[in-house]
N, C-alpha and C positions, 0 to 999 in steps of 0.2 A: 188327702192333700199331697200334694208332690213334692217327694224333698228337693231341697236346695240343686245337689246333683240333679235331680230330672229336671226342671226347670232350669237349668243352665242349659241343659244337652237340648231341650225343645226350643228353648228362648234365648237367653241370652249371651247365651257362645255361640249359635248355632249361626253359619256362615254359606253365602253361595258361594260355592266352588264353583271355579272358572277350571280349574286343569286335574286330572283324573290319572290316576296311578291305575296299570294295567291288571288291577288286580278284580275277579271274576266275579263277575252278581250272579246267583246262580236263579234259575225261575221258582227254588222258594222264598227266596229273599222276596223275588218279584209278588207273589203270590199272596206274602205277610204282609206289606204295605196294605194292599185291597184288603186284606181283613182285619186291618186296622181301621182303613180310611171309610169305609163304610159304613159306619157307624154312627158317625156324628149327626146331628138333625140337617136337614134341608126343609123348603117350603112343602108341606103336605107328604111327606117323605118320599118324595118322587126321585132323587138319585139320577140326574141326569146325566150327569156326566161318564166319560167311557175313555178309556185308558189304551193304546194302541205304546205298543213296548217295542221299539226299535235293536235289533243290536248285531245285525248279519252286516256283512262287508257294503252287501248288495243294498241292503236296507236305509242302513249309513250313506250311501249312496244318492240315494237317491232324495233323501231326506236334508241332506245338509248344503247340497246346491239351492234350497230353499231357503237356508237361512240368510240372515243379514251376515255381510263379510266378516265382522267384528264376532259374530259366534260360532264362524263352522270351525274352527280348530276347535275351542271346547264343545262343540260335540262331537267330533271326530277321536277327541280322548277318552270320552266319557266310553266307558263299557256296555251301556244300554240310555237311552234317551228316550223318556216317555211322550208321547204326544196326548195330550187333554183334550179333549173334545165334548162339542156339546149335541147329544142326541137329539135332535129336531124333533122327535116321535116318542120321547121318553112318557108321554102318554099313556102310551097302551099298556105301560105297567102299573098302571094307576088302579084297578081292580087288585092287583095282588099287594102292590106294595102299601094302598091307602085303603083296605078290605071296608072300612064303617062308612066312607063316602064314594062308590065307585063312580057318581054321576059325573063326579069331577075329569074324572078321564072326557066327556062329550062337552063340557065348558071348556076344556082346552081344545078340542078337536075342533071347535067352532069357533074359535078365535085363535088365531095363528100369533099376532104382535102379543097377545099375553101369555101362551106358552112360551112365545123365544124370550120375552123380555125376564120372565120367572123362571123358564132353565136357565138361563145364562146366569141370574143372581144363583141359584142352586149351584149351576156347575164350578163357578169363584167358588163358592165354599167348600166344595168339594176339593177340590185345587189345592185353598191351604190345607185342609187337613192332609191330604195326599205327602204334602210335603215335609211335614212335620210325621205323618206316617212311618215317611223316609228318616227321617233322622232318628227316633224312635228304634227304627232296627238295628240301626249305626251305619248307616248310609249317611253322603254328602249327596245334597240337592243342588242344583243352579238352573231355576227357573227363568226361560226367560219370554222374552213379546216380539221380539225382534225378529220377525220371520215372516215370507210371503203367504198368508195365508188359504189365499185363493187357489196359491200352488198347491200347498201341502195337500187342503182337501182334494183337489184332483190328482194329485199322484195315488194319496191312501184311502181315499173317501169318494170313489166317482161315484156312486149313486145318489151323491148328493146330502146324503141321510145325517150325516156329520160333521160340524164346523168345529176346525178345529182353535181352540182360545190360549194353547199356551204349549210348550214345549223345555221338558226340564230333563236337563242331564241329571245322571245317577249313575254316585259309584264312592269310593274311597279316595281322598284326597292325594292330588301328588305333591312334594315338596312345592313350596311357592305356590298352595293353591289357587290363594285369597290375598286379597290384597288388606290393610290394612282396616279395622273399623272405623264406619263413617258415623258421622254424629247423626240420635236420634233426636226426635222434636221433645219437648216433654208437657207434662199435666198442664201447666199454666195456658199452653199454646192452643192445646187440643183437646180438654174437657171443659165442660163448663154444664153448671146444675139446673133446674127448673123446681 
């Protein structure tokens, strides 16, 4: 069980950072997240999701005239900004990563709306764990939705193969990251028994 401190640090301190201190991710930081985040279960352990790590001038560039007005300055502070994506074709790893049912790989191959509709729940999961990954190393996260999509996969994804679902800065907080916490919903609202 997690103590109190790690359950603070994954849950409930844990904040999106809107503004990033120039301080340097380096590609092991990058590289610990992924082997943290792949770990956790998805449907059939298929792992669809795929990670494209931003963080050159050029890159930032090109990347952040994509986003909604309201988020290119926090990405443009952020040190590296991931982009999430979902593998259309994460299929074909369905022999290796699900070895006791390879058939499954040709039921996804033969139906296209139930591969996308089960990567895309897989690659969400994927996502938060990614993000919680990040904090986990002591990284700040600010995921956000707020982006042209259609752009982003044709600037970084022309062959099509990849849609991208989500786009989170990463990095170390600067002064005035976050703004204040906002109220969550609680049990009474959002559970209920059978």
């Amino acid at each position: 069980m997690l103590t109190a401190e790690g359950r603070s640090l994954l849950f409930t301190d844990a904040r999106t950072a809107s503004f990033f201190a120039p301080t340097p991710v380096t590609d092991e930081e990058l590289k610990e997240i992924w082997e943290l985040a792949k770990w956790p279960p998805t449907q059939a352990n298929t792992q669809p999701l795929r990670v494209l790590f931003v963080r050159t001038a050029e890159g930032k560039e090109r990347l952040v005239k994509h986003l909604a007005e309201g988020n290119r300055a926090k990405s443009s502070s952020a040190p590296v900004t991931a982009v999430l994506a979902l593998d259309t074709q994460f299929h074909e790893h369905v022999p290796q990563v699900f070895p006791h049912n390879p058939a499954l790989k040709e039921i996804f191959e033969g139906n296209v709306d139930k591969r996308i509709q089960d990567g895309t729940f897989s690659a969400a999961l994927q996502a938060g764990y990614f993000i919680i990954a990040a904090r986990a190393i002591g990284l700040y996260a600010g995921p956000m939705t707020g982006f042209d999509k259609a752009g982003v996969d044709a600037e970084f994804f022309p062959d099509g193969r990849f849609k991208s679902l989500a786009v989170v800065n990463l990095g170390h907080p600067a002064e005035n990251a976050y703004k204040g916490r906002l109220p969550r919903l609680d049990v009474a609202t959002t559970v209920q028994w059978a």
